[in-house]
C-alpha positions as CSV (number, residue, x, y, z in Angstrom):
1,X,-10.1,-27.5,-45.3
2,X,-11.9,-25.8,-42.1
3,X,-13.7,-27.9,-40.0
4,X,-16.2,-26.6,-37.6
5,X,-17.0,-28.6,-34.6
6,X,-20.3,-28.9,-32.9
7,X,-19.8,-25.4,-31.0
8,X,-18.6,-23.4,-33.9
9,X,-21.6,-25.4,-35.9
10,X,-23.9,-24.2,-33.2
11,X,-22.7,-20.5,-33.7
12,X,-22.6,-20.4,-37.4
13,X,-26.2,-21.5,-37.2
14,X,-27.3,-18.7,-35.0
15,X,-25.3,-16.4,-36.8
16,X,-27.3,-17.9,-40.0
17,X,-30.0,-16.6,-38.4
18,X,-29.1,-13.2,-37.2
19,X,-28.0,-12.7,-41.0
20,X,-31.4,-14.2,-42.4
21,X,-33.7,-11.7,-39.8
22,X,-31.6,-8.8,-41.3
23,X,-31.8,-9.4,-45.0
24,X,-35.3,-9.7,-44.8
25,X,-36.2,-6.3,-42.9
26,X,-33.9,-4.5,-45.5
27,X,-34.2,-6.4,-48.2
28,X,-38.0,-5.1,-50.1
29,X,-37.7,-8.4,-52.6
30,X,-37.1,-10.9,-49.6
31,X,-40.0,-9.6,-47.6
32,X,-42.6,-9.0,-50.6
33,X,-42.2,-12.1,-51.3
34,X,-42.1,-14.0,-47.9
35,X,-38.8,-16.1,-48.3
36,X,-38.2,-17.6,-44.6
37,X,-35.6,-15.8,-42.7
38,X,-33.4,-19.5,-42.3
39,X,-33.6,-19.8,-46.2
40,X,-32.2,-16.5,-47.1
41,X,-29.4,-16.7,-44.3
42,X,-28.7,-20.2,-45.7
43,X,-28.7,-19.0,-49.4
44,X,-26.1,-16.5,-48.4
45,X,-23.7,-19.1,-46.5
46,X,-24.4,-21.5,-49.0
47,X,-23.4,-19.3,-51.7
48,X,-19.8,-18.0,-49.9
49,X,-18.8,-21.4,-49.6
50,X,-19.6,-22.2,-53.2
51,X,-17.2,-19.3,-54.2
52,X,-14.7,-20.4,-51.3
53,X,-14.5,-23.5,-53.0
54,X,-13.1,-22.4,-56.1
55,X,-10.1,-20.9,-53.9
56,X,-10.2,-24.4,-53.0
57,X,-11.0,-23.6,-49.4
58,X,-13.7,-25.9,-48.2
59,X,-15.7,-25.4,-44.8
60,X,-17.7,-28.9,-42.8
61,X,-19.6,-28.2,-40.3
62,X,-20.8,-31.0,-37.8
63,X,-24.2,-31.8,-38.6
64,X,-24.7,-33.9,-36.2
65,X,-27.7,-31.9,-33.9
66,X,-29.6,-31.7,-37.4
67,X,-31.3,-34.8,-36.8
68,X,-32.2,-34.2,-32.8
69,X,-33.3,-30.5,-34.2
70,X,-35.7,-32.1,-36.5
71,X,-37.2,-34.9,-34.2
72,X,-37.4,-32.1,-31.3
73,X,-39.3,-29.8,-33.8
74,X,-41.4,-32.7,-34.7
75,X,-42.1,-33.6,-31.1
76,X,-43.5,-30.4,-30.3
77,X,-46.2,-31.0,-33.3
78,X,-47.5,-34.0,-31.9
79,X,-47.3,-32.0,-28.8
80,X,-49.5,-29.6,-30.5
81,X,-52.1,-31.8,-31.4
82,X,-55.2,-31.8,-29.5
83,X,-57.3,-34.7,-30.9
84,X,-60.2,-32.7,-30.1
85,X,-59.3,-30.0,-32.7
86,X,-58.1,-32.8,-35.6
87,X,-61.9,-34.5,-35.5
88,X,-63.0,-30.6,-36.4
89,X,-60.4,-30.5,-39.3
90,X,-61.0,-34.1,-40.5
91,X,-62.7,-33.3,-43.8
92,X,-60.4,-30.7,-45.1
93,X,-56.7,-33.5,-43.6
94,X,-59.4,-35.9,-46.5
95,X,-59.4,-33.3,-49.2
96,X,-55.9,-31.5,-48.6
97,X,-54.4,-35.4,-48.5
98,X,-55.8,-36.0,-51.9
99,X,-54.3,-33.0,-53.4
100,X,-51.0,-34.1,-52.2
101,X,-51.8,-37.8,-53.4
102,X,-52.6,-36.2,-57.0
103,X,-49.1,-34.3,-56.9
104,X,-47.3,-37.5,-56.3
105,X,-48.9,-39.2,-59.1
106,X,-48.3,-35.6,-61.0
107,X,-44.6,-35.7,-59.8
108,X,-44.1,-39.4,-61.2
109,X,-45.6,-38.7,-64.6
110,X,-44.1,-35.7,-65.4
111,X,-40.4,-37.3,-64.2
112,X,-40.8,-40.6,-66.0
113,X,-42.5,-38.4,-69.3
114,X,-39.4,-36.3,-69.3
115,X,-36.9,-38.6,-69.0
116,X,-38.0,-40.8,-71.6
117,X,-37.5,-37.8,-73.6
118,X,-34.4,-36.6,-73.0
119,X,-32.9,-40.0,-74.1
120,X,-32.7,-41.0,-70.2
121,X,-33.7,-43.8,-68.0
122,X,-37.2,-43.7,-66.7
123,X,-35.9,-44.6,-63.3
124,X,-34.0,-41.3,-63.3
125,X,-37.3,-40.0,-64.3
126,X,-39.0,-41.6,-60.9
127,X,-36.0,-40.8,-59.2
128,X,-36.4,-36.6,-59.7
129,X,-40.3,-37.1,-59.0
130,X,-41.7,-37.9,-55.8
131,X,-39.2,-40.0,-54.2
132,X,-36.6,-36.9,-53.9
133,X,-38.9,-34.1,-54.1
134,X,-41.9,-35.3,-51.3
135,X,-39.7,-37.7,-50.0
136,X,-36.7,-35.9,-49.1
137,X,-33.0,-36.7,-48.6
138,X,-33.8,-39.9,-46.3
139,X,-36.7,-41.4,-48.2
140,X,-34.2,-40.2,-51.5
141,X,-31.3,-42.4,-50.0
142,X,-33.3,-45.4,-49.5
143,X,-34.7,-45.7,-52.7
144,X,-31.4,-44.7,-54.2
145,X,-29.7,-47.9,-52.6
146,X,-32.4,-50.1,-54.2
147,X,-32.8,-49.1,-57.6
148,X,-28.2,-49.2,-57.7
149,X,-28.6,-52.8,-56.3
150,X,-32.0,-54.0,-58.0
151,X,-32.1,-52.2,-60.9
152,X,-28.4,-51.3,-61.6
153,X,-29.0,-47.5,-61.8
154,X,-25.5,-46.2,-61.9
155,X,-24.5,-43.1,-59.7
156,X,-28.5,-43.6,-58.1
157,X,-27.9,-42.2,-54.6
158,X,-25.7,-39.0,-55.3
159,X,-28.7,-38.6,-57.9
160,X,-30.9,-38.8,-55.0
161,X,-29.0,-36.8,-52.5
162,X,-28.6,-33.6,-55.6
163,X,-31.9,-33.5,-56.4
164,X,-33.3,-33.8,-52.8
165,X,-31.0,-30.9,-51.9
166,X,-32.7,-28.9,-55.1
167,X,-35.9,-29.7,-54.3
168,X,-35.0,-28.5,-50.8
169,X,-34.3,-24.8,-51.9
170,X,-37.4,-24.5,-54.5
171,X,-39.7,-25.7,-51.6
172,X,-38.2,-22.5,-49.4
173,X,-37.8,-20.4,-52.4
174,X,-41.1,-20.8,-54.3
175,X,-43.6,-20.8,-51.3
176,X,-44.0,-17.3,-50.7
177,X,-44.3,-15.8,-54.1
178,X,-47.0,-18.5,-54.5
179,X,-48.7,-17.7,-51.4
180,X,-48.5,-14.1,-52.1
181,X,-50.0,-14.0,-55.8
182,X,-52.7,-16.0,-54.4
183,X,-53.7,-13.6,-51.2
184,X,-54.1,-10.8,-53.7
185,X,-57.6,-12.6,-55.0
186,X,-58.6,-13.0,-51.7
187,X,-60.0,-11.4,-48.5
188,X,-57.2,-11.3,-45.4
189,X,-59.0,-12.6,-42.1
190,X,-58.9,-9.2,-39.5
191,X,-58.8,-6.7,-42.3
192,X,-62.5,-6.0,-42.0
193,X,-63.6,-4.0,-39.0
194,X,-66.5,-6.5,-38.5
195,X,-64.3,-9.2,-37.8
196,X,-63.4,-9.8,-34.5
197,X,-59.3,-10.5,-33.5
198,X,-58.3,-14.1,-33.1
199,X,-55.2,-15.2,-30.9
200,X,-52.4,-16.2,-33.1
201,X,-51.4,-20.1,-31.9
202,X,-47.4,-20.4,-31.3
203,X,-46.7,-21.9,-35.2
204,X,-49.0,-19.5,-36.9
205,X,-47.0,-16.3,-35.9
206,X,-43.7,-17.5,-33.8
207,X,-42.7,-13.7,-33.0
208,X,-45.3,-13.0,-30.7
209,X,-44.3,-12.6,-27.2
210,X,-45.1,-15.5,-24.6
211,X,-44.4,-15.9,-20.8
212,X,-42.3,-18.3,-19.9
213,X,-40.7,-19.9,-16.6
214,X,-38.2,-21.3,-15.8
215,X,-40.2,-24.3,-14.3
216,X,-42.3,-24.5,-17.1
217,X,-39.4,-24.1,-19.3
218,X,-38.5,-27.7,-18.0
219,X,-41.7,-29.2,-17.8
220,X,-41.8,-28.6,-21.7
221,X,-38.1,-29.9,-21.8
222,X,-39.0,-32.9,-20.1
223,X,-42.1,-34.0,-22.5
224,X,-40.0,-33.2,-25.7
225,X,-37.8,-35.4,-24.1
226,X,-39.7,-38.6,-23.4
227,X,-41.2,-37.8,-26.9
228,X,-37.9,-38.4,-28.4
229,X,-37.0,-41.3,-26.4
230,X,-40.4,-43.3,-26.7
231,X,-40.5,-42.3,-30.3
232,X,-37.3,-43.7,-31.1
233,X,-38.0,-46.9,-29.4
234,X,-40.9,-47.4,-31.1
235,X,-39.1,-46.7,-34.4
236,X,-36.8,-49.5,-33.2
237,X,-39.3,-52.1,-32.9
238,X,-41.1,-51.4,-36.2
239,X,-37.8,-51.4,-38.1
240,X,-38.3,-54.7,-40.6
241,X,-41.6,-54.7,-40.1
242,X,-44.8,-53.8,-42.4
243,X,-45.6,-51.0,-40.3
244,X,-41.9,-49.2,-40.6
245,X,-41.8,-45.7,-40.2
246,X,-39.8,-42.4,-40.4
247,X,-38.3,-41.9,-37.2
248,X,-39.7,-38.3,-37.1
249,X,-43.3,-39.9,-37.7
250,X,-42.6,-41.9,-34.4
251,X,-41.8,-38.7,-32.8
252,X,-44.6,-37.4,-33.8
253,X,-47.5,-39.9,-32.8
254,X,-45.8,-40.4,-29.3
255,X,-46.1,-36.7,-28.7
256,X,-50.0,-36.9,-30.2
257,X,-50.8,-39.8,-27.3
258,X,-48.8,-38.0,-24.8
259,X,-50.5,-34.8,-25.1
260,X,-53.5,-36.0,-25.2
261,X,-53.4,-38.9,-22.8
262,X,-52.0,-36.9,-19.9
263,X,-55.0,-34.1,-20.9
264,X,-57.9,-37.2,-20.9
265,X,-56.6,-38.4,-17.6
266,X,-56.5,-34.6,-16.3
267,X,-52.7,-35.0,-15.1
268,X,-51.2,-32.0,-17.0
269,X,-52.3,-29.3,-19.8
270,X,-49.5,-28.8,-22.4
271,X,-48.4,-25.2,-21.9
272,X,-48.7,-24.4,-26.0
273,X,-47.1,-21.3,-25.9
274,X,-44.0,-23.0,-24.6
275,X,-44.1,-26.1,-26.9
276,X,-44.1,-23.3,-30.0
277,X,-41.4,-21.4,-28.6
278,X,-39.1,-24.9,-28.4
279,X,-40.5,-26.1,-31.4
280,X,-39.8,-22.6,-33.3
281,X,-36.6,-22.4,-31.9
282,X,-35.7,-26.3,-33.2
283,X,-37.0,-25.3,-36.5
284,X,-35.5,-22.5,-37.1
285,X,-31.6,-24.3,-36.3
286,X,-32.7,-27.3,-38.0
287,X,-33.1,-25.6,-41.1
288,X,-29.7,-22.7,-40.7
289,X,-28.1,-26.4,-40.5
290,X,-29.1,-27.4,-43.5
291,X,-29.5,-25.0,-45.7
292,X,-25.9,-23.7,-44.8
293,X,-24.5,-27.1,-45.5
294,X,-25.8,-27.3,-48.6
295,X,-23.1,-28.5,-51.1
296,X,-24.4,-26.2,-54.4
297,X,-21.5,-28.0,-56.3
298,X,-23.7,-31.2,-55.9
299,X,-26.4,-29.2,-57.8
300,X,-23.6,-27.6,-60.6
301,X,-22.7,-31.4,-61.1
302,X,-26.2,-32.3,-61.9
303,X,-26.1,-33.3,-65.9
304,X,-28.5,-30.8,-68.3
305,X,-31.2,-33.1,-68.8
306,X,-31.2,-34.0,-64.9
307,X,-31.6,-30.1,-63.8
308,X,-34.4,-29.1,-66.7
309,X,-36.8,-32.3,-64.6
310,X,-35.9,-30.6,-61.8
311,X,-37.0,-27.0,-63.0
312,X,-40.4,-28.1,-64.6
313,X,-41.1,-30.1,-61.8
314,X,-40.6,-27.1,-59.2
315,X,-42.8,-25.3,-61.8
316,X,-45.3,-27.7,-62.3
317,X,-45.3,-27.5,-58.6
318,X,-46.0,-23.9,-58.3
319,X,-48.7,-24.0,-61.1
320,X,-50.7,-27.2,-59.0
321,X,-50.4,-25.2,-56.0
322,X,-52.3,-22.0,-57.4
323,X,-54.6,-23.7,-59.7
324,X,-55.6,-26.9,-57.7
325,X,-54.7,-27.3,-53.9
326,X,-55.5,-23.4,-53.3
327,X,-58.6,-24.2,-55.4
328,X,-60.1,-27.1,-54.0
329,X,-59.3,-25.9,-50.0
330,X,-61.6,-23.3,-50.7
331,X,-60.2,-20.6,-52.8
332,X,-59.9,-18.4,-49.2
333,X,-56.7,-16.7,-47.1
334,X,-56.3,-19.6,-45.5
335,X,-56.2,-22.0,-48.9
336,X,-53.5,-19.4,-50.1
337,X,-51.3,-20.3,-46.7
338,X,-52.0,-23.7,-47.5
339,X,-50.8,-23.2,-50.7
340,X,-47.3,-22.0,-49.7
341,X,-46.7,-25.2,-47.0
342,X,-47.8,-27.6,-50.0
343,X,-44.6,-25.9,-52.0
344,X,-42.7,-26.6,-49.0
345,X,-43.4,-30.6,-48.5
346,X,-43.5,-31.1,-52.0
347,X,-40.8,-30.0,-52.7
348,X,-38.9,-30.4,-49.8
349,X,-39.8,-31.2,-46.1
350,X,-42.1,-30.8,-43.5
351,X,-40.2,-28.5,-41.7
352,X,-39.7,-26.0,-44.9
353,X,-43.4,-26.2,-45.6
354,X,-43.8,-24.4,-41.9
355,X,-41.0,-22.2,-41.9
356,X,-43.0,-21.4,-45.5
357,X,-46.2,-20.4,-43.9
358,X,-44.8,-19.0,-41.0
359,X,-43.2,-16.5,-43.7
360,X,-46.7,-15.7,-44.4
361,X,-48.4,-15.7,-41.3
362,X,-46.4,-13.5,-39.9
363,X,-47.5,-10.3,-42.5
364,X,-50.4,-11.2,-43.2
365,X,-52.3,-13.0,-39.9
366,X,-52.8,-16.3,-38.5
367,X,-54.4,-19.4,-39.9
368,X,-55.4,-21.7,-37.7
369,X,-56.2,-24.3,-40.3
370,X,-53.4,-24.3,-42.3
371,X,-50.7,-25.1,-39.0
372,X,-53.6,-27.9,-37.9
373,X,-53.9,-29.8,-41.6
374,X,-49.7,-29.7,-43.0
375,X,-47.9,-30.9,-39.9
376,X,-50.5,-34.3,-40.1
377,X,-50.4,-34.8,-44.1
378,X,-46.6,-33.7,-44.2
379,X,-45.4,-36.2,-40.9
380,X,-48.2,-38.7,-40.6
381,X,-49.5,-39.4,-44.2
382,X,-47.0,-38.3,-46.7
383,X,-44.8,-41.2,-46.5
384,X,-47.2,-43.6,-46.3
385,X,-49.0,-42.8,-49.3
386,X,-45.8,-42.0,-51.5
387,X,-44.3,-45.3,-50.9
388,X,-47.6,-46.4,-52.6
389,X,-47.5,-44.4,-55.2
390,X,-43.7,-45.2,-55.7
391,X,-44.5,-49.2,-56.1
392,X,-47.7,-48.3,-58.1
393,X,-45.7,-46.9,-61.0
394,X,-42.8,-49.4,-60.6
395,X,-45.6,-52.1,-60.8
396,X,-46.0,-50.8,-64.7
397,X,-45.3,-52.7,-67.6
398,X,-42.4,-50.9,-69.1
399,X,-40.7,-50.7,-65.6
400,X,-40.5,-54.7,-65.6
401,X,-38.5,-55.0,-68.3
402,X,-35.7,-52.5,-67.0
């Protein structure tokens, strides 16, 4: 057993990293294609271990600056957010949140359909659906508990946990194949010389160069800071209540009203270029973490029937993104970027739907649209409306008598 501590963690991940940036500038398939630079370094690591582990050499890494990764990543979205851009994008947050809502409902069906046939229970069917696959690990692990204590669903939450972790490499592997089959039917914004240049924003192309000072560095600090703290007071006093949310959903919002209240009250203007740098850099560990910690034997252990779910719904995911959420956002460039962060959330997680697009923004050119609309469906909405979905189909007859 090796165990790395929270400094050798913190250098693995950057070294994750390094590894990731120099697979895909050699590698033709990885770049074609637009697989995130984290995802292919994690792969890799993921992979070694795997193969260590039949040598019966296992390596733990200390995990625990995944979460604080996460929330800081999700703090600089709400940082992001000016209010004044979300009323301009408020139709197309309406139609891209009922594209997600019709996966869910997709997701469910297809998990329940399948399981039934395969001889299995239909709760493992709503287990592989939405709850892992939109929801992630934590919504997973909730929902796990309850239907082993409710519902006696043996071995429920390592269920869960393996098909949360699946769902999490699809959603990185899937995106950018999807995204780039759909950009070949389409017209790329700046190829025309008519067209005049737009300004990448920080999340749209996180390469681009940007000034920074030291001063400003910890002004930045500072907000992400309070965003954390606030947020995770607030999470604190909702806990038990109706209106309980993801801690990261907190975050968020509290860096949405801090933004914008200190903009409205002409105190401070965010320095954007700053917040994307932070919030790049939080991503980008957040997901070396946790894609090299990935525990593939989980996956291997996954019974037949379990793993065939999983690999129609990661297709059946690839097929709605081309032929229905690229479709009804317009059929355009930015519809195809869309396309690639719905793969990511629905899948996996937020955070691998904008590592996703970022993979495709960066060779092909901005989209302002796509980094506006999937940080608010994928933090604000997304949990919200699967929770219904989840205890719309559990409300169904045959569930009732299980």
């Amino acid at each position: 057993m090796i165990e790395l501590d929270f400094y050798g963690t913190l250098v693995a991940a950057s070294l994750v990293l390094l590894l990731g940036r120099g697979l895909v500038t050699r590698v033709g398939f990885l770049r074609s294609y637009n697989i995130p630079e984290p995802v292919a370094g994690g792969l890799v690591v993921a992979l070694l271990l795997l193969i260590l582990r039949t040598f019966d050499i296992e390596v733990r890494f200390d995990t625990s600056l995944q979460t604080p990764l996460m929330l800081a990543f999700f703090a600089t979205i709400g940082l992001s957010a000016d209010l004044a851009s979300l009323k301009k994008g408020g139709r197309i947050v309406g139609i891209f949140l009922l594209a997600v809502i019709g996966l869910l409902v997709v997701q469910n069906g297809m998990g329940i359909g399948l399981a039934t046939l395969l001889g299995l229970d239909p709760l493992m069917g709503l287990l592989t659906g939405s709850i892992t696959l939109a929801g992630g690990h934590g919504t997973g692990a909730a929902w796990g508990a309850v239907f082993s204590e409710k519902y006696d669903l043996a071995s429920a939450s390592e269920l869960a946990l393996a098909s949360a972790t699946f769902g999490l490499v699809l959603g990185g592997l899937i995106g950018g194949p999807v995204a780039r089959l759909l950009i070949k039917r389409v017209e790329v914004p700046g190829c025309s010389p008519q067209q005049a240049p737009r300004l990448p924003k920080g999340f749209e192309q996180p390469n681009k160069e940007r000034s920074i000072t030291p001063f400003s560095f910890v002004e930045t600090l500072a907000l992400i800071a309070v965003s954390l703290l606030a947020g995770n007071l607030l999470n604190g006093l909702l806990h038990g209540t109706a209106f309980e949310l993801p801690t990261f959903v907190c975050v968020l919002f509290v860096g949405v009203v801090l933004r914008n209240s200190l903009s409205a009250l002409g105190l401070y203007q965010v320095f954007e270029r700053e917040v994307s740098v932070l919030g790049n850099v939080s991503l980008s560990l957040f997901l070396a973490i946790a894609l090299m910690s990935l525990k593939l034997w989980d996956l291997a252990a996954l019974a037949l029937p379990i793993f065939i779910i999983l690999a129609v719904q990661a297709l059946v995911m690839a097929l709605f993104a081309i032929f229905v959420t690229f479709r009804v956002m317009g059929s355009n460039y930015d519809a195809a970027v869309l396309a690639a962060g719905h793969c990511g959330f629905g899948l996996g997680a937020t955070p691998t739907a904008i590592a996703n697009m970022q993979a495709v923004t960066q060779r092909y050119g901005p989209s302002q649209i796509a980094f506006l609309v999937v940080p608010m469906v994928g933090a604000f909405f997304i949990d919200i409306v699967n929770v219904i979905v989840i205890k719309l189909y559990l409300s169904l007859p045959f569930f009732a008598a299980v």
